[in-house]
GUNUDREN-567281 format. One record per residue (C-alpha): residue number from 1; residue in three letters; x, y, z. Coordinates in pm, 1 decimal, always signed. Layout:
residues N
num;residu;east;north;up
NUM;ALA;X;Y;Z
...
end
This chain:
residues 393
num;residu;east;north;up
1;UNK;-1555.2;+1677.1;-9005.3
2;UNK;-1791.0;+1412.5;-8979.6
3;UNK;-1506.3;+1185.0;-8831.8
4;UNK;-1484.6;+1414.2;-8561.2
5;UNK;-1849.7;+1456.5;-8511.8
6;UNK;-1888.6;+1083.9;-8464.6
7;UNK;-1584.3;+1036.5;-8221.7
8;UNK;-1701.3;+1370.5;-7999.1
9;UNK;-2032.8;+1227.8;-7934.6
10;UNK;-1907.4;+894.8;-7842.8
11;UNK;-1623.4;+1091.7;-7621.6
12;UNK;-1902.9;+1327.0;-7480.3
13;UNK;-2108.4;+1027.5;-7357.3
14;UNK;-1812.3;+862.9;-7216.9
15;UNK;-1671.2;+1208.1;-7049.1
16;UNK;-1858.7;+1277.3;-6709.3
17;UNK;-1779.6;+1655.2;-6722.5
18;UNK;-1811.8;+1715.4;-6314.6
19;UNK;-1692.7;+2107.1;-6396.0
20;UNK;-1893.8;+2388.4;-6384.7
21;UNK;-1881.9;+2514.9;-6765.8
22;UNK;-1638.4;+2810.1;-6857.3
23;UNK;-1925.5;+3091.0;-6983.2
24;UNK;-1749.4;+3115.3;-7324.6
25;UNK;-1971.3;+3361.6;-7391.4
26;UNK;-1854.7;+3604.1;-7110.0
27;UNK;-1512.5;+3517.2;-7207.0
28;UNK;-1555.5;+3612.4;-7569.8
29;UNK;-1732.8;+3928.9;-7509.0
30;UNK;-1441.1;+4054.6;-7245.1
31;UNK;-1223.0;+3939.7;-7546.9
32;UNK;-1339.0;+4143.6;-7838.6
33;UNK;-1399.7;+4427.3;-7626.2
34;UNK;-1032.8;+4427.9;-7514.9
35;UNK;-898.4;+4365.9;-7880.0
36;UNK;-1147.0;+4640.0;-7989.3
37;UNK;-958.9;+4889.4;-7770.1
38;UNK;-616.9;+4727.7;-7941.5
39;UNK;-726.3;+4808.9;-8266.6
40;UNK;-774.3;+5182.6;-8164.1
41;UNK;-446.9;+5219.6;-8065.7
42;UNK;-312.3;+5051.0;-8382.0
43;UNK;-389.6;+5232.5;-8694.0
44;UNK;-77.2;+5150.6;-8844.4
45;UNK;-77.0;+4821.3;-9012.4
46;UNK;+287.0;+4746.2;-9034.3
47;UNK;+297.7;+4721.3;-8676.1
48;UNK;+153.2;+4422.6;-8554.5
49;UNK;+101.9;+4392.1;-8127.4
50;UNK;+320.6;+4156.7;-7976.2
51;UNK;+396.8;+4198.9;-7582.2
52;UNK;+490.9;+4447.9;-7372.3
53;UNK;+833.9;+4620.6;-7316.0
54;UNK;+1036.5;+4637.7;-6991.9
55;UNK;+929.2;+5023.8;-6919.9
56;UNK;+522.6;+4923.0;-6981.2
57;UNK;+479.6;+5011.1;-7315.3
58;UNK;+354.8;+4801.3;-7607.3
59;UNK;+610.0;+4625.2;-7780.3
60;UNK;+467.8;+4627.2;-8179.4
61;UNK;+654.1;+4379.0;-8408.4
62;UNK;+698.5;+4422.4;-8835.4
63;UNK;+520.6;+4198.1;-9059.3
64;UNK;+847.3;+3921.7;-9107.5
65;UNK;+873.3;+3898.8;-8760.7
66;UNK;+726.4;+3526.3;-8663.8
67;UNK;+418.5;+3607.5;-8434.4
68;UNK;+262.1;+3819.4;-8710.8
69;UNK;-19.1;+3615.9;-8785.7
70;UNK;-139.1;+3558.5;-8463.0
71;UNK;-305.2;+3947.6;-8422.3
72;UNK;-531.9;+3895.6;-8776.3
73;UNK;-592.7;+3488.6;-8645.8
74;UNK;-726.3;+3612.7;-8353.8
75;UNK;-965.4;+3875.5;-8468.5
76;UNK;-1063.7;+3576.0;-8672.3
77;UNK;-1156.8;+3381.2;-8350.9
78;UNK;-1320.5;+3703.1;-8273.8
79;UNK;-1523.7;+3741.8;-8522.9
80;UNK;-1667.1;+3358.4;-8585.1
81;UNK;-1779.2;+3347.1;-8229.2
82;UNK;-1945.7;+3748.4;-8233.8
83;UNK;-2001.1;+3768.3;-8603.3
84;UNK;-1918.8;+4156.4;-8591.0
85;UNK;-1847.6;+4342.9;-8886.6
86;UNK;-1620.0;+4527.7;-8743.1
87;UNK;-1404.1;+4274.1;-8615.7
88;UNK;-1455.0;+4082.6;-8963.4
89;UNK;-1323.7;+4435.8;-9121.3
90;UNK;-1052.3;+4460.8;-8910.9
91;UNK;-917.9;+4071.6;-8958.5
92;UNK;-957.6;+4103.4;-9359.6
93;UNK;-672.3;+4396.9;-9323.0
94;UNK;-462.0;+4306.2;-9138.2
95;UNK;-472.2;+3972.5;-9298.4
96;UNK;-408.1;+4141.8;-9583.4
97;UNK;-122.3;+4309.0;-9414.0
98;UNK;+85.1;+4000.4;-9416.8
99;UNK;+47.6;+3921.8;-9806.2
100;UNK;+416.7;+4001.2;-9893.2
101;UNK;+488.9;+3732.6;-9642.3
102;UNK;+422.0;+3495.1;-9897.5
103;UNK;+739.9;+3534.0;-10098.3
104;UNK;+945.5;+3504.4;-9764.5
105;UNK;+1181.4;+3222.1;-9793.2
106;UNK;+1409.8;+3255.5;-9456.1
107;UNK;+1180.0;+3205.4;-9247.2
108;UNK;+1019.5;+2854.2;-9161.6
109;UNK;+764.7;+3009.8;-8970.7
110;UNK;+499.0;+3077.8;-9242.4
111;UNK;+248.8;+2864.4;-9068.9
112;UNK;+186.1;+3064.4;-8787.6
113;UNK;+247.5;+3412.3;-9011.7
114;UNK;+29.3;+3300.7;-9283.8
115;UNK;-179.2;+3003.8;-9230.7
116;UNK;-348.1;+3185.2;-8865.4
117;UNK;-460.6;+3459.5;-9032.8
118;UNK;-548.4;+3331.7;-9403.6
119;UNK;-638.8;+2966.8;-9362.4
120;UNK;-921.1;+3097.9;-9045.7
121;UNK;-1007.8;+3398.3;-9305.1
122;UNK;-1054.4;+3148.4;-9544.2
123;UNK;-1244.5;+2902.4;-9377.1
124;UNK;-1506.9;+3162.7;-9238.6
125;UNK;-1547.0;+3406.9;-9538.0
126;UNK;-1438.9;+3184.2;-9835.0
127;UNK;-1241.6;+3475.5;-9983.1
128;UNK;-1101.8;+3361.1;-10349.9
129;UNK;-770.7;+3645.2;-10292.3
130;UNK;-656.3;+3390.9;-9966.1
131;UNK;-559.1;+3030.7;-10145.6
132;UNK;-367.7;+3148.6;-10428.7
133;UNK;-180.5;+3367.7;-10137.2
134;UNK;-158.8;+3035.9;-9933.8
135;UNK;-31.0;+2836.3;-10168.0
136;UNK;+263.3;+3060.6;-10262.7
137;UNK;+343.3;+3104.0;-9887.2
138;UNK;+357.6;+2680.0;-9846.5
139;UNK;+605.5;+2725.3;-10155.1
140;UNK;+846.3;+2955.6;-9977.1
141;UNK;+837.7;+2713.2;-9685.0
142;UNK;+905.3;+2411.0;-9879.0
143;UNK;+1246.5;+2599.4;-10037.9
144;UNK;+1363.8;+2534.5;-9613.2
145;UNK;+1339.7;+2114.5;-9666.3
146;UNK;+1659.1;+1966.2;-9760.0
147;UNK;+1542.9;+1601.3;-9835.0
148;UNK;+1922.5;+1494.8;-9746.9
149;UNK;+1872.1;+1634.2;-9411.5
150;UNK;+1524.2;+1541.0;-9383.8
151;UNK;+1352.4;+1829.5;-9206.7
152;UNK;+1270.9;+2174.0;-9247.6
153;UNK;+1532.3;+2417.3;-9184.2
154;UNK;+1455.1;+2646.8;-8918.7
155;UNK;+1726.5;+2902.3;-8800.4
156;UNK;+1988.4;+3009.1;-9097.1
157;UNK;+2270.4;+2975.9;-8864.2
158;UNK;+2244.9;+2900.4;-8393.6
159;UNK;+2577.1;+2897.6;-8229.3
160;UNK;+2882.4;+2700.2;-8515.1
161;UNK;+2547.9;+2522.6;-8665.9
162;UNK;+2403.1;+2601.0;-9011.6
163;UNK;+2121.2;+2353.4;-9031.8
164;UNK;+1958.3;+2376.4;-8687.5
165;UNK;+1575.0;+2248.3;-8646.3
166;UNK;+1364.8;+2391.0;-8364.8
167;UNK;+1071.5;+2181.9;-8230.2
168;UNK;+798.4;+2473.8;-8272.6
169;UNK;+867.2;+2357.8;-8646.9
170;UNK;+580.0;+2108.0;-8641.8
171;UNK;+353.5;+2404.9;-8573.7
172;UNK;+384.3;+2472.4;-8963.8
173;UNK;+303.0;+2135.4;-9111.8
174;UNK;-38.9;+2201.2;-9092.6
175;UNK;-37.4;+2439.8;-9318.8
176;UNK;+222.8;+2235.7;-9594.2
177;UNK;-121.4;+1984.1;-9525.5
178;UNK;-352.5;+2210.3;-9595.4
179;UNK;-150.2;+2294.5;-9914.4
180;UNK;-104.4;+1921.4;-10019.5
181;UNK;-499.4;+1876.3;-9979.8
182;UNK;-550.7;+2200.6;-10194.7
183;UNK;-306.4;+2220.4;-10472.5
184;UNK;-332.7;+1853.0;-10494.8
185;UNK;+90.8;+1870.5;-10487.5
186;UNK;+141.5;+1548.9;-10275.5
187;UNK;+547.1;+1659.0;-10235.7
188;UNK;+419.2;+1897.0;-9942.1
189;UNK;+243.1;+1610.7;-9739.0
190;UNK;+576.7;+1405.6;-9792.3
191;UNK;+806.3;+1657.8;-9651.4
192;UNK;+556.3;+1721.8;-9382.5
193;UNK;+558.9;+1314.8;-9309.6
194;UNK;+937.0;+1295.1;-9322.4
195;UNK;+977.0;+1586.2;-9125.2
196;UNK;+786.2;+1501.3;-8844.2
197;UNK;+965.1;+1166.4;-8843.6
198;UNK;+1266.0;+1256.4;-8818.2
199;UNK;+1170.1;+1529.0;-8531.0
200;UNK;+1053.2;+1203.7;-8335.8
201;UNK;+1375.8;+1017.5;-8396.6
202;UNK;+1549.8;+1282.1;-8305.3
203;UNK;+1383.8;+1569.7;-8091.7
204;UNK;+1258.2;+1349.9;-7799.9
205;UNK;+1400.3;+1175.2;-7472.9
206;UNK;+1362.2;+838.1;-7365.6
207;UNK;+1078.8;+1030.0;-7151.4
208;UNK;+894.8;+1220.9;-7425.1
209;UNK;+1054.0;+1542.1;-7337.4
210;UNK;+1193.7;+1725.3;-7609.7
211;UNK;+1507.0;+1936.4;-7720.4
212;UNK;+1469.4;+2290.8;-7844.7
213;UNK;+1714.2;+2256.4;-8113.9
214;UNK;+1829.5;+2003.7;-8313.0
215;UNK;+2136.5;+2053.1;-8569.8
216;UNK;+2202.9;+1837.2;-8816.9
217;UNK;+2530.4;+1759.7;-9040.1
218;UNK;+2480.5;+1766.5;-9422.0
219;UNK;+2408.1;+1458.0;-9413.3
220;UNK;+2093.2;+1396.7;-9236.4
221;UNK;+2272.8;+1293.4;-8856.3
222;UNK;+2264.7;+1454.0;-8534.0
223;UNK;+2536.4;+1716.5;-8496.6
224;UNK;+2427.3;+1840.6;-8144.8
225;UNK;+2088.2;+1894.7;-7925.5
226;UNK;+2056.7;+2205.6;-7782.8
227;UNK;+1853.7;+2494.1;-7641.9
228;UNK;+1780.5;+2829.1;-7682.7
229;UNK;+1477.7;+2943.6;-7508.3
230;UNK;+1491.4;+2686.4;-7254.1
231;UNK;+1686.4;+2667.0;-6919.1
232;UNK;+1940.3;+2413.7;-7025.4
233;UNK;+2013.4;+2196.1;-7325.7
234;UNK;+1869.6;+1900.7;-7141.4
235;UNK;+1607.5;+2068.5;-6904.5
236;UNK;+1190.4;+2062.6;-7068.8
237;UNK;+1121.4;+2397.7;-7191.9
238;UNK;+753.0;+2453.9;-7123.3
239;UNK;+617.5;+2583.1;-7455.5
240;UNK;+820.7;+2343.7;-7666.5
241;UNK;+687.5;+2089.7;-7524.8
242;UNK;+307.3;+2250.1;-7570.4
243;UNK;+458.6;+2282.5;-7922.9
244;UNK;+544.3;+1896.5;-8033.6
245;UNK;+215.1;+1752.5;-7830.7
246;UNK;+10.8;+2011.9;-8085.5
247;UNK;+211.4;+1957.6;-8378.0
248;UNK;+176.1;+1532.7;-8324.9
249;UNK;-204.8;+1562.5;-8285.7
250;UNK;-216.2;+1743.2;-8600.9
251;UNK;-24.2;+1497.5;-8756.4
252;UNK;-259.0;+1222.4;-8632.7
253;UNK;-534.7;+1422.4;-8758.7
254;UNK;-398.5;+1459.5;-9124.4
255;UNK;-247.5;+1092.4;-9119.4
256;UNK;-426.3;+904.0;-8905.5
257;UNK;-91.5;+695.6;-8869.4
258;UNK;-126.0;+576.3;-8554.6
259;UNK;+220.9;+647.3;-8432.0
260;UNK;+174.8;+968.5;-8419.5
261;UNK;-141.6;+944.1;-8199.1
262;UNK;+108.8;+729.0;-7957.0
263;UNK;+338.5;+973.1;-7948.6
264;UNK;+102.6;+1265.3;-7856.3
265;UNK;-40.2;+1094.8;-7540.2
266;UNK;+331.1;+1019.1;-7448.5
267;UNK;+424.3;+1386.6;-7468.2
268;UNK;+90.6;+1434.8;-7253.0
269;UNK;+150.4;+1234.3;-7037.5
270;UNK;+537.0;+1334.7;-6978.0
271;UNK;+397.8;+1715.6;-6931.3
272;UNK;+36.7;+1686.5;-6721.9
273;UNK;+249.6;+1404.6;-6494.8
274;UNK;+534.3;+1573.9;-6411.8
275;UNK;+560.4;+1664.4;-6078.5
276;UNK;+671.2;+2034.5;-6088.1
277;UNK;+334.9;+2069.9;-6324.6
278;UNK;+154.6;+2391.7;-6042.7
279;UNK;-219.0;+2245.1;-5919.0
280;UNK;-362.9;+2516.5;-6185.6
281;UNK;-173.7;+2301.9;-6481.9
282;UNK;-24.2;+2613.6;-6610.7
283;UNK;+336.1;+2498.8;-6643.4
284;UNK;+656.8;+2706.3;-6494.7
285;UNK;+834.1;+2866.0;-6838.9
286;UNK;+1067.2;+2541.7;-6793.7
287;UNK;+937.9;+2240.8;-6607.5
288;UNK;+1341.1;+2227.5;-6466.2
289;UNK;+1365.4;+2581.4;-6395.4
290;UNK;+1645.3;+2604.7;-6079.4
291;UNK;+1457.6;+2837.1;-5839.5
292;UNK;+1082.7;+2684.8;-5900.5
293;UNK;+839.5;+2741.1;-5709.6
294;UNK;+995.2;+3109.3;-5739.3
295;UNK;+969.5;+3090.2;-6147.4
296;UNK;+748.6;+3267.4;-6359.9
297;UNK;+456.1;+3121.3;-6522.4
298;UNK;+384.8;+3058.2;-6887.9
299;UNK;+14.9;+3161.9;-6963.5
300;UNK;+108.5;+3082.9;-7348.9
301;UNK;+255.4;+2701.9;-7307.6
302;UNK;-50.9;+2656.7;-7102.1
303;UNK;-301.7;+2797.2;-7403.9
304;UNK;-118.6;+2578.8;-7613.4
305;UNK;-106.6;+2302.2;-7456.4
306;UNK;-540.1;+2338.0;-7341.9
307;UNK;-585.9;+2394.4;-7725.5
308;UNK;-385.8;+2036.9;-7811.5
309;UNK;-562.3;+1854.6;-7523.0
310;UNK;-867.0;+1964.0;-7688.6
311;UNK;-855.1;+1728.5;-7998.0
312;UNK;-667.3;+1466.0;-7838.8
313;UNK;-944.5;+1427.7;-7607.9
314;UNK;-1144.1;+1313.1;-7915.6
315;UNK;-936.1;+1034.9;-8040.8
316;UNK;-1014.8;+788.8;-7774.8
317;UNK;-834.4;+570.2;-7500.5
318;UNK;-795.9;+566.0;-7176.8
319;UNK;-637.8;+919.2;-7049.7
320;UNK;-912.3;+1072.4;-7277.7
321;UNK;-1119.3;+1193.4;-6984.4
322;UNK;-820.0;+1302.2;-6831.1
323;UNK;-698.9;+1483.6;-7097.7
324;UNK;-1019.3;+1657.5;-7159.0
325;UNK;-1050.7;+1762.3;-6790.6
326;UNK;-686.6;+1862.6;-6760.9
327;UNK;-734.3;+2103.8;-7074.6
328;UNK;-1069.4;+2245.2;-6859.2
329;UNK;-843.7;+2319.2;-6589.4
330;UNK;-587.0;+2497.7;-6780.5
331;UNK;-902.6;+2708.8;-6951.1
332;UNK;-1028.9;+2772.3;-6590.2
333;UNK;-733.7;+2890.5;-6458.6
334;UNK;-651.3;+3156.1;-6773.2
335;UNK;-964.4;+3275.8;-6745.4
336;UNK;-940.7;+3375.3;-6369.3
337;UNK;-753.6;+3701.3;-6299.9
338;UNK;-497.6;+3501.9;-6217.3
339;UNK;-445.6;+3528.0;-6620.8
340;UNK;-664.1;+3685.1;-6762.9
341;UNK;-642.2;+4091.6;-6762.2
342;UNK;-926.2;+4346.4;-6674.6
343;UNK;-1032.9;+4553.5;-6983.5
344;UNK;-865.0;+4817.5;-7078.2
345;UNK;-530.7;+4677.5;-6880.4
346;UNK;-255.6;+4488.8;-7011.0
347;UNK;-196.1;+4672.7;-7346.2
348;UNK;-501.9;+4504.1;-7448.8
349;UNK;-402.0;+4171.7;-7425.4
350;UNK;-628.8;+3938.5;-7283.5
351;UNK;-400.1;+3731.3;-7145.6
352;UNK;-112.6;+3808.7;-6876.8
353;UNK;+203.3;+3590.4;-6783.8
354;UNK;+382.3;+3428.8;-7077.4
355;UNK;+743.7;+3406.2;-7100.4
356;UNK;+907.4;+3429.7;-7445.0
357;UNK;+1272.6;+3419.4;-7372.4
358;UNK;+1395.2;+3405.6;-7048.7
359;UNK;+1794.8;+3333.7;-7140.6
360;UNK;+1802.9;+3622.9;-7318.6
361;UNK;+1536.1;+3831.9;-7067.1
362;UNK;+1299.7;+3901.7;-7383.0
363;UNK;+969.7;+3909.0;-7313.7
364;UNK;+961.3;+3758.4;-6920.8
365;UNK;+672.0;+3794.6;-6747.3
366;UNK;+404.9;+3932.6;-6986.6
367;UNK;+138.6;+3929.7;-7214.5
368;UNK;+265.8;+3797.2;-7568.8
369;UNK;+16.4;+3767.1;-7930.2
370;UNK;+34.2;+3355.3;-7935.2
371;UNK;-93.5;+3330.9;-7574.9
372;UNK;-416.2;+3465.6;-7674.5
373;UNK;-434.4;+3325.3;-7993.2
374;UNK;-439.8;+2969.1;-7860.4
375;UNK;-660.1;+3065.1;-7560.6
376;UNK;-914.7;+3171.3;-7839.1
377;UNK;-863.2;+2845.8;-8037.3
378;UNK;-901.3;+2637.7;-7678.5
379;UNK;-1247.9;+2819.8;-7610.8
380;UNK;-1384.8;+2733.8;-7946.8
381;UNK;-1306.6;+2341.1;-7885.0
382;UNK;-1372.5;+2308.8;-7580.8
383;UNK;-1722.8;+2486.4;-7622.6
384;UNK;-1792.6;+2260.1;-7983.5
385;UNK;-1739.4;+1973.1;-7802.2
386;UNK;-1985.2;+2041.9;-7479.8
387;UNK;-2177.8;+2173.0;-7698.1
388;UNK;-2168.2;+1837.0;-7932.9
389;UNK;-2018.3;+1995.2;-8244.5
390;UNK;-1740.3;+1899.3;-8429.3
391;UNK;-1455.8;+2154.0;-8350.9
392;UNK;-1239.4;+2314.4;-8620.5
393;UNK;-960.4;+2106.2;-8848.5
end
């Protein structure tokens, strides 16, 4: 923390802001009054908000399902910036919800199911009943690495292949990190090293654009690259590319190996220069989408990707200002009603127009849990660092 202290100052002197501040304030008081009204019409704990269905309804989702976490995280977000008890009651249960979670072993999305909800619970309230939790959890996610493959399994079977690996897998190596640093078990920060390695060597284009899926043979080589949520196996799938810029920051973060700082700013730099990026930086679901400009919008890629910006920012060179200021943008845009709902509307989702998956028409179009999960996240960074704080790691 006080690495990042030191390096946000320096940035913040450096940075001429020239934007009229987001009123965080506003934004987090709209927030908690909208996720207030969810938790009225949720009393039922094993169904966690998700999106919205076709007909208008809310679409609720069971504890294994992979956006689980991001309900409790963000009533964590909720609660840090208001500090009230209500909303600090409300993310202790349904944090608590989740706890089975921790023995699930097919899923290699634990991160984002466990480490949202538990590791912000557990850096705000310092509850004992969250690590050992935790730690079990990173266990079940290490059973998914292979070391003769190399990575982390994602998918039990996509298409003839048994060992693909999705690129929203480096979303979960900051919790194996977290683990390492608290168990003291350095075989979770290996795995975490070689997995992200490998990703690189294998998940990205000569351009720093990246697969969806990668499947690997038994023995550790490329079997085919793929997609799945994206518009072709070769085209840039908007959120998986917000997903390996945030997952390479982290790893920069927990590393400091400098490679992995290089290869965030390339993936930047491939997504806020590409030229079918909209004025308002919030990026068409896939940045090769056929019919764009008539494509929808992904509110969620765009949280994501404002959150990652965020940190990067912080680590220096010479894009950092434009980094910084790009992330503003994408902040100022969701929180326009361009985005961002009116309370009470929505389903009680504070943020509108994410797409989840478009091939199969799942979720096109609306509001979806991670959207505003990340948008939270982004507010709290981008106000620590105008406000000359060290944001959270």
């Amino acid at each position: 923390m006080k690495i990042y202290l030191s390096i946000c100052l320096i940035l913040l002197a450096r940075i001429s802001f020239g934007q009229t501040p987001i009123d965080v304030n506003k934004e987090f008081a709209l927030a908690a009054k909208q996720y207030a009204l969810m938790l009225k019409t949720h009393p039922d704990t094993t169904k966690f908000p998700q999106s919205t269905n076709p007909d208008g309804t809310i679409r609720n989702m069971p504890s294994d399902w992979w956006c689980s976490g991001f309900f409790g995280g963000s009533l964590w977000y909720l609660y840090e910036r208001t500090k009230a008890p209500a909303l600090k009651e409300a993310a202790q249960k349904w944090t608590m919800a989740l706890a089975k979670e921790q023995y699930n072993t097919g899923t290699h999305d634990l991160g984002f199911m466990l480490y949202c909800p538990f590791g912000n619970g557990y850096r705000l309230t310092k509850n004992a009943a969250y690590p050992p939790i935790l730690l079990t959890g990173a266990k079940s996610l290490a059973t998914r690495f292979d070391p003769k493959v190399g990575v982390i399994k994602s998918w039990n079977k996509f298409q003839d292949y048994t060992y693909p690996v999705i690129i929203d897998n480096m979303m979960n190596l900051e919790f194996l990190f977290w683990a390492a640093k608290t168990s003291g078990n350095k075989a979770f920060y290996n795995l975490s090293v070689t997995h992200a390695d490998n990703t690189m060597k294998n998940h990205f284009r000569p351009d720093y654009s990246s697969y969806h899926v990668v499947c690997y043979n038994p023995d550790g080589t490329v079997a085919a690259r793929k997609t799945a949520q994206g518009y072709a196996d070769n085209s840039a799938w908007a959120r998986g590319q917000a997903w390996g810029l945030y997952g390479y920051v982290v790893m920069y973060r927990e590393t400091k190996d400098k490679k992995y700082l290089d290869q965030a700013r390339h993936i930047a730099d491939f997504y806020l220069n590409h030229p079918n990026l909209p004025a308002d930086k919030i990026p068409y679901w896939d940045f090769n989408a056929p019919n764009i400009p008539n494509e929808e919008r992904d509110a969620s890629a765009g949280a994501i990707t404002a959150s990652a910006l965020l940190e990067l920012c912080t680590y220096g060179g010479p894009s950092a200002k434009t980094y910084y200021q790009s992330a503003v943008k994408m902040l100022e845009s969701l929180s326009s009603p361009d985005y961002k709902a009116n309370l009470g509307e929505n389903n009680n989702f504070i943020l509108k127009h994410s797409v989840g998956h478009k091939p199969q028409k799942s979720e096109v179009d609306t509001p979806i849990i991670y959207a505003d999960y990340y948008y939270l996240e982004a507010l709290h960074r981008y106000d620590a660092l105008r406000t000359k704080t060290a944001f959270r790691s």
